[in-house]
HTML snippet that shows the backbone in 3Dmol.js (N, CA, C, O; Angstrom):
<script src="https://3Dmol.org/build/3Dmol-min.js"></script>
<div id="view" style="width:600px;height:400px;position:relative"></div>
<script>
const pdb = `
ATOM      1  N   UNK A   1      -6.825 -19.203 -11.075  1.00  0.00           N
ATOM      2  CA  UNK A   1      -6.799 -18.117 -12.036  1.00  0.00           C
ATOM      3  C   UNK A   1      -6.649 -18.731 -13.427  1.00  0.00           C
ATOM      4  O   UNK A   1      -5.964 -19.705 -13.740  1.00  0.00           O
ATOM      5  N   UNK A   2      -7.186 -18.202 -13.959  1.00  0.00           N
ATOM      6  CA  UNK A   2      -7.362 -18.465 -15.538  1.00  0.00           C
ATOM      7  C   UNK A   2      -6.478 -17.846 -16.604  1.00  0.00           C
ATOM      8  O   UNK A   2      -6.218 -16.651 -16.464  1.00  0.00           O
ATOM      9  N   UNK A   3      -6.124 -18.305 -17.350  1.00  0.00           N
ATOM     10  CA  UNK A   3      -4.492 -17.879 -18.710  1.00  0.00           C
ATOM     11  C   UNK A   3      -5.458 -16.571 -19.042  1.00  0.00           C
ATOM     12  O   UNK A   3      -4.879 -15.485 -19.001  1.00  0.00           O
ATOM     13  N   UNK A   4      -6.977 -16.564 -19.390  1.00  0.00           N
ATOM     14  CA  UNK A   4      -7.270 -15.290 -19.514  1.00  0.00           C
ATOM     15  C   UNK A   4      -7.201 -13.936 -18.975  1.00  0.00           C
ATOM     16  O   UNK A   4      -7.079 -12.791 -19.410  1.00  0.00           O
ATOM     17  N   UNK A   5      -7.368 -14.715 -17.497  1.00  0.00           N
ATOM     18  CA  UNK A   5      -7.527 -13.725 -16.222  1.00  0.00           C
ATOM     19  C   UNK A   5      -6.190 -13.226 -15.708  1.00  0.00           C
ATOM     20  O   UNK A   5      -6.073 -12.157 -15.109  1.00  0.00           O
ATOM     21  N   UNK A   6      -5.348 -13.921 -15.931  1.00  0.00           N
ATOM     22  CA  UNK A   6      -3.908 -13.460 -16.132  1.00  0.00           C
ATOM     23  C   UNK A   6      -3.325 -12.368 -17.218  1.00  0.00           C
ATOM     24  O   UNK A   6      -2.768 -11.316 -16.904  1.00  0.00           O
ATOM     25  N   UNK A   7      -3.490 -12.685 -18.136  1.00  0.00           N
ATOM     26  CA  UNK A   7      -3.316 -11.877 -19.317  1.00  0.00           C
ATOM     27  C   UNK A   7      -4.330 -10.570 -19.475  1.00  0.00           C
ATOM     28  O   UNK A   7      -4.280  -9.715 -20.359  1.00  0.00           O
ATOM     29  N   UNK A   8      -5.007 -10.635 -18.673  1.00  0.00           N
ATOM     30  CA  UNK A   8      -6.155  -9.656 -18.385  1.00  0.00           C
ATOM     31  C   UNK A   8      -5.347  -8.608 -17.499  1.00  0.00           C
ATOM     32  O   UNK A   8      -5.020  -7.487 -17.888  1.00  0.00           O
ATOM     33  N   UNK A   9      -5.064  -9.179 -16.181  1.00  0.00           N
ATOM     34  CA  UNK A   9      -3.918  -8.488 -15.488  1.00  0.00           C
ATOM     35  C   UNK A   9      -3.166  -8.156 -15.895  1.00  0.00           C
ATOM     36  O   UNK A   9      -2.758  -7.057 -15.519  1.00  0.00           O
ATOM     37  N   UNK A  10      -2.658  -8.674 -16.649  1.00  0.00           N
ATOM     38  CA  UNK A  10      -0.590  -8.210 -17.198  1.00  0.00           C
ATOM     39  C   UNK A  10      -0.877  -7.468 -18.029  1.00  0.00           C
ATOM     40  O   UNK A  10       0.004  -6.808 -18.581  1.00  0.00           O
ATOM     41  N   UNK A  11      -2.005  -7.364 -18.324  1.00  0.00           N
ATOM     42  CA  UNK A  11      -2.308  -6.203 -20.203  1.00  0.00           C
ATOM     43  C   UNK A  11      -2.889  -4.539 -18.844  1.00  0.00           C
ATOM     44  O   UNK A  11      -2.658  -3.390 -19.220  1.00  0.00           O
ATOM     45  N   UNK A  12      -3.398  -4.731 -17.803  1.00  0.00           N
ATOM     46  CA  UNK A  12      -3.893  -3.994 -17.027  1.00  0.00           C
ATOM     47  C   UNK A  12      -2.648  -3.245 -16.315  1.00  0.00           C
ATOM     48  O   UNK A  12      -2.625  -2.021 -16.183  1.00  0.00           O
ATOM     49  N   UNK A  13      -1.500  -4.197 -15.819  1.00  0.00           N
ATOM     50  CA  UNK A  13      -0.470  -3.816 -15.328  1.00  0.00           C
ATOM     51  C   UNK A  13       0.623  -3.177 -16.053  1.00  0.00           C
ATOM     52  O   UNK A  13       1.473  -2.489 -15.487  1.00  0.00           O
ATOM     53  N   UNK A  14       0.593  -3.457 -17.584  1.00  0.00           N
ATOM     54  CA  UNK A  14       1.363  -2.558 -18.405  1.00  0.00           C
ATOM     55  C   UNK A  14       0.573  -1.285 -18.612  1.00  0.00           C
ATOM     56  O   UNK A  14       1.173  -0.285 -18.218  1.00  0.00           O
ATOM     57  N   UNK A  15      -0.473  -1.098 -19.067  1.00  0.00           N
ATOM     58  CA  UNK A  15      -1.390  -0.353 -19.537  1.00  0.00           C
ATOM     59  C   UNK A  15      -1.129   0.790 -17.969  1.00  0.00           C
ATOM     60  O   UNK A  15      -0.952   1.952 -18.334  1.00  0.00           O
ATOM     61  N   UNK A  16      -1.085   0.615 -16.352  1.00  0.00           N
ATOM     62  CA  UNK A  16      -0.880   1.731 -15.956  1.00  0.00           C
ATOM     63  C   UNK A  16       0.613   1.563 -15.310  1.00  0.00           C
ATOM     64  O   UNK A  16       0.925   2.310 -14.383  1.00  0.00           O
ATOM     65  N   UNK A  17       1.358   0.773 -15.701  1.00  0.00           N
ATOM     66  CA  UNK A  17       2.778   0.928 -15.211  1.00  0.00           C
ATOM     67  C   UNK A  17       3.403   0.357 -13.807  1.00  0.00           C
ATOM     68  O   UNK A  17       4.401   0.774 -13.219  1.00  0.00           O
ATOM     69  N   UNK A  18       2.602  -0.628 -13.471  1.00  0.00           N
ATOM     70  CA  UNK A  18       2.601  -1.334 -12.230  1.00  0.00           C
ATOM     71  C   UNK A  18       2.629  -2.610 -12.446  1.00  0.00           C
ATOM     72  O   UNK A  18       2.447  -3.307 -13.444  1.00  0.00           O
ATOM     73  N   UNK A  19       2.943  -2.863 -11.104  1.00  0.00           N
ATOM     74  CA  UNK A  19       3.395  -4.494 -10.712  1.00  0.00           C
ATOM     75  C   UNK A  19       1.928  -4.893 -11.102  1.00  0.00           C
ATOM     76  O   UNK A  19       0.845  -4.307 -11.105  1.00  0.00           O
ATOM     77  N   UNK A  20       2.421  -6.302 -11.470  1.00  0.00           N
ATOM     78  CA  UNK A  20       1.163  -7.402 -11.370  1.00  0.00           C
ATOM     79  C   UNK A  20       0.409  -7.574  -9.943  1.00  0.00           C
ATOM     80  O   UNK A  20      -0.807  -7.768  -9.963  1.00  0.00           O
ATOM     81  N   UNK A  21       1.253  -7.493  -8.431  1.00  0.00           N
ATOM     82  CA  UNK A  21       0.911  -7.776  -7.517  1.00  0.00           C
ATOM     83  C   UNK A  21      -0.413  -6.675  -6.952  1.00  0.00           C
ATOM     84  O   UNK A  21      -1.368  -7.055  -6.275  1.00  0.00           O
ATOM     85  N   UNK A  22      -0.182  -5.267  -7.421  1.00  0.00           N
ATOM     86  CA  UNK A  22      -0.909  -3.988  -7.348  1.00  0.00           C
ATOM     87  C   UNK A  22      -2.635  -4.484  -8.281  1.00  0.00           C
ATOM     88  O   UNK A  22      -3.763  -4.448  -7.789  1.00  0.00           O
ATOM     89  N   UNK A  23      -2.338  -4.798  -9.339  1.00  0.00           N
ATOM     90  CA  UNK A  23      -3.042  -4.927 -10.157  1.00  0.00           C
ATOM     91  C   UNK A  23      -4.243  -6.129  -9.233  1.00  0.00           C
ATOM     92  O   UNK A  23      -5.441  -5.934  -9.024  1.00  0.00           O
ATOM     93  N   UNK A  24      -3.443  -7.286  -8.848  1.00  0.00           N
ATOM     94  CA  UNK A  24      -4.382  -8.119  -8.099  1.00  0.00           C
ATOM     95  C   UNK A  24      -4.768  -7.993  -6.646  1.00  0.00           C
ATOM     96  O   UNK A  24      -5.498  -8.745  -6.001  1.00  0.00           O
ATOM     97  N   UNK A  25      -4.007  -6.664  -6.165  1.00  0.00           N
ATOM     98  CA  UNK A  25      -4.768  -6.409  -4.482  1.00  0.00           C
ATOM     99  C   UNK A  25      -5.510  -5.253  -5.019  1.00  0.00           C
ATOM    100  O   UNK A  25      -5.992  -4.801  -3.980  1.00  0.00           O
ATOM    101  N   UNK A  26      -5.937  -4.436  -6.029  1.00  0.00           N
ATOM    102  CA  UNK A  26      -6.871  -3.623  -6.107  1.00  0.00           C
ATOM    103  C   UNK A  26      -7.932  -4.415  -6.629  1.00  0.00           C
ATOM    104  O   UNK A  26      -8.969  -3.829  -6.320  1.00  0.00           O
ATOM    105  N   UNK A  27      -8.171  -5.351  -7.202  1.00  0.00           N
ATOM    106  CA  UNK A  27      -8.936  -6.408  -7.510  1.00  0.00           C
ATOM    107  C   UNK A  27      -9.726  -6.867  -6.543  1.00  0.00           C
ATOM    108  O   UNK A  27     -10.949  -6.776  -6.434  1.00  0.00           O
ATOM    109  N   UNK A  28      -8.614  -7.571  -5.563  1.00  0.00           N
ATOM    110  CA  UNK A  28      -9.275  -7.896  -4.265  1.00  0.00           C
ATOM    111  C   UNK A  28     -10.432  -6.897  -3.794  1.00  0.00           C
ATOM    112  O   UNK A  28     -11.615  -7.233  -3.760  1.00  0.00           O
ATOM    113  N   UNK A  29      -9.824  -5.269  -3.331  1.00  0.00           N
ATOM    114  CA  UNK A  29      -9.949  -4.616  -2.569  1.00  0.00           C
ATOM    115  C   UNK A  29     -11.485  -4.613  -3.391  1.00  0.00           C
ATOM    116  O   UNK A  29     -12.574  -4.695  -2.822  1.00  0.00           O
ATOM    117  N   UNK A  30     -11.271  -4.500  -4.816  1.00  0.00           N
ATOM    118  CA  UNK A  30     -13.066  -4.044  -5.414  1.00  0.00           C
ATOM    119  C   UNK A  30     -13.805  -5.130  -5.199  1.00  0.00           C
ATOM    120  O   UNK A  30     -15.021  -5.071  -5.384  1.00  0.00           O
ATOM    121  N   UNK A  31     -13.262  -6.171  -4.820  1.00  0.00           N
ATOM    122  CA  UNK A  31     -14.509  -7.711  -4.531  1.00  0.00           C
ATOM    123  C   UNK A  31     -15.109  -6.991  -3.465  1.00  0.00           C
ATOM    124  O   UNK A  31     -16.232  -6.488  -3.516  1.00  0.00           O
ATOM    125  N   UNK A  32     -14.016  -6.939  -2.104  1.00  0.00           N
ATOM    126  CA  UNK A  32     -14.723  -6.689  -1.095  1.00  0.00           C
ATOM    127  C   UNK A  32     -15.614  -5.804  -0.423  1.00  0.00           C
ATOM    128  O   UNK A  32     -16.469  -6.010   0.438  1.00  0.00           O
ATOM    129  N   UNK A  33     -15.128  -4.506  -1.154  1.00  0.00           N
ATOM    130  CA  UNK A  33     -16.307  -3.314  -1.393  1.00  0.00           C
ATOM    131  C   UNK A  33     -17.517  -3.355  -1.709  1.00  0.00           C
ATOM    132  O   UNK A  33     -18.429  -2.614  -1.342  1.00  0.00           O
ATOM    133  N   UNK A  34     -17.541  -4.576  -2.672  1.00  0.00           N
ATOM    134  CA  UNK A  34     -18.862  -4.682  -3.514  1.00  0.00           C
ATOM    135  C   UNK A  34     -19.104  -5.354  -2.083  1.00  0.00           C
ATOM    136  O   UNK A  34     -19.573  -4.644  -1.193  1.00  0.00           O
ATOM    137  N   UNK A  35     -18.887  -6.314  -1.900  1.00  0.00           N
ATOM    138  CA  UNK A  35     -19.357  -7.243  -0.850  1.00  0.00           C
ATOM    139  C   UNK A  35     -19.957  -6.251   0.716  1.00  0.00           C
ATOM    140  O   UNK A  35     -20.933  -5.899   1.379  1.00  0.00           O
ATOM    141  N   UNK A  36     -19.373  -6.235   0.658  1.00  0.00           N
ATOM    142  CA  UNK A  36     -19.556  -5.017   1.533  1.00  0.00           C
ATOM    143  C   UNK A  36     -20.432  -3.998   1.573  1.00  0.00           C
ATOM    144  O   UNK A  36     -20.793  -3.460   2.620  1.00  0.00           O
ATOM    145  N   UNK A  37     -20.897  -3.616   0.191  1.00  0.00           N
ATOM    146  CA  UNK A  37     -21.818  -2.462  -0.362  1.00  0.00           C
ATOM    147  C   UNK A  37     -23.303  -3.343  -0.588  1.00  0.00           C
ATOM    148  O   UNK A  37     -24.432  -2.925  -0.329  1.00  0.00           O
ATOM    149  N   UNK A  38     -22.964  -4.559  -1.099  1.00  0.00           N
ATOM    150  CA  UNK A  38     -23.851  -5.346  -0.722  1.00  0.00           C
ATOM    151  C   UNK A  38     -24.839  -5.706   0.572  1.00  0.00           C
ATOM    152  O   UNK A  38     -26.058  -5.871   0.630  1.00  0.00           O
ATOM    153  N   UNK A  39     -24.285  -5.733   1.110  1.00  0.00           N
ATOM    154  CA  UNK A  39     -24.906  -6.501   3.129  1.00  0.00           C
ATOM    155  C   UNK A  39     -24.903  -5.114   4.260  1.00  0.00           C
ATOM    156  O   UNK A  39     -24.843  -5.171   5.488  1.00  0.00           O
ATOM    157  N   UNK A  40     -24.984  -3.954   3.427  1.00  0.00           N
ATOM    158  CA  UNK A  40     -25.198  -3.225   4.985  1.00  0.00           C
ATOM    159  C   UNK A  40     -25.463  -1.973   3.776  1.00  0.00           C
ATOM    160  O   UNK A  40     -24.948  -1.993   2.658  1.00  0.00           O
ATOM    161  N   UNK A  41     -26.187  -1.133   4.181  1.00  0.00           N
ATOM    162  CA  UNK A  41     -27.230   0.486   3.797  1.00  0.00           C
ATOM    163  C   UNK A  41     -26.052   1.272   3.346  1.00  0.00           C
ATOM    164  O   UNK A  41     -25.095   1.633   4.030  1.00  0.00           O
ATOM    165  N   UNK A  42     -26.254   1.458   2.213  1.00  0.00           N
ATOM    166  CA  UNK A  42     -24.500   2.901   2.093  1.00  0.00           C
ATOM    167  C   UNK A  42     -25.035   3.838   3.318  1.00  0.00           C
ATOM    168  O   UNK A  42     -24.169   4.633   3.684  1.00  0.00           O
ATOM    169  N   UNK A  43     -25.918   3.901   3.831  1.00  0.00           N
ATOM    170  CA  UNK A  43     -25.655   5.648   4.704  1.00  0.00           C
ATOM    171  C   UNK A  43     -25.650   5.069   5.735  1.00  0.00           C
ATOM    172  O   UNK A  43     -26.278   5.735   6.557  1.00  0.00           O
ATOM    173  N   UNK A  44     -25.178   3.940   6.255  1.00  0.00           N
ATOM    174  CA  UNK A  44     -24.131   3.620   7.104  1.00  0.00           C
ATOM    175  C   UNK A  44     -22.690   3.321   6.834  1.00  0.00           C
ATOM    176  O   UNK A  44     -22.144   2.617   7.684  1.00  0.00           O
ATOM    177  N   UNK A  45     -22.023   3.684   5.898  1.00  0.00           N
ATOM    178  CA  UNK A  45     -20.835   3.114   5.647  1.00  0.00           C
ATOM    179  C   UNK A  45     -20.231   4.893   5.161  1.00  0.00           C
ATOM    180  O   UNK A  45     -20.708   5.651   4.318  1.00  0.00           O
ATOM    181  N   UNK A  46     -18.930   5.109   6.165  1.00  0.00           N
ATOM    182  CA  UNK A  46     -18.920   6.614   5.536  1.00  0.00           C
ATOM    183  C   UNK A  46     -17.316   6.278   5.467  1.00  0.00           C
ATOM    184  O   UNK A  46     -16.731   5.737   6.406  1.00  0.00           O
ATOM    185  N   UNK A  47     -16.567   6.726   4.041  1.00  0.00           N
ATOM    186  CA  UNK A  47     -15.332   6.653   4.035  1.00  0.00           C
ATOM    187  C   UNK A  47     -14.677   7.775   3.947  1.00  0.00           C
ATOM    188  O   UNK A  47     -14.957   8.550   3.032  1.00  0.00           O
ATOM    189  N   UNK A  48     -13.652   8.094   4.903  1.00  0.00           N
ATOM    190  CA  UNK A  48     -12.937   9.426   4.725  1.00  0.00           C
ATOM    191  C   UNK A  48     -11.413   9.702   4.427  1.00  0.00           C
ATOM    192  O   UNK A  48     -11.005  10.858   4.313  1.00  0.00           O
TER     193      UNK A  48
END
`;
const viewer = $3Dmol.createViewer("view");
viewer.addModel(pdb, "pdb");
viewer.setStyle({}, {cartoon: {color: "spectrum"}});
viewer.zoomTo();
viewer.render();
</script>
């Protein structure tokens, strides 16, 4: 991680009032979505 990419977070984590740790598993969670949205048809993928 990068002093930017950090400070990117911590300006993200004040800005909605949460932990740093929140800030970097919703991060995660949007890599893998994309990834995910990537390699298989959205009208197979149904979230409820």
């Amino acid at each position: 991680m990068t002093v930017s990419q950090y400070d990117e977070w911590a300006a993200v984590a004040e800005r909605f009032g949460v932990d740093m740790e929140q800030v970097r598993r919703d991060h995660l969670i949007s890599h893998l979505l994309g990834a995910i949205a990537a390699g298989v048809p959205s009208d197979d993928v149904v979230f409820f």
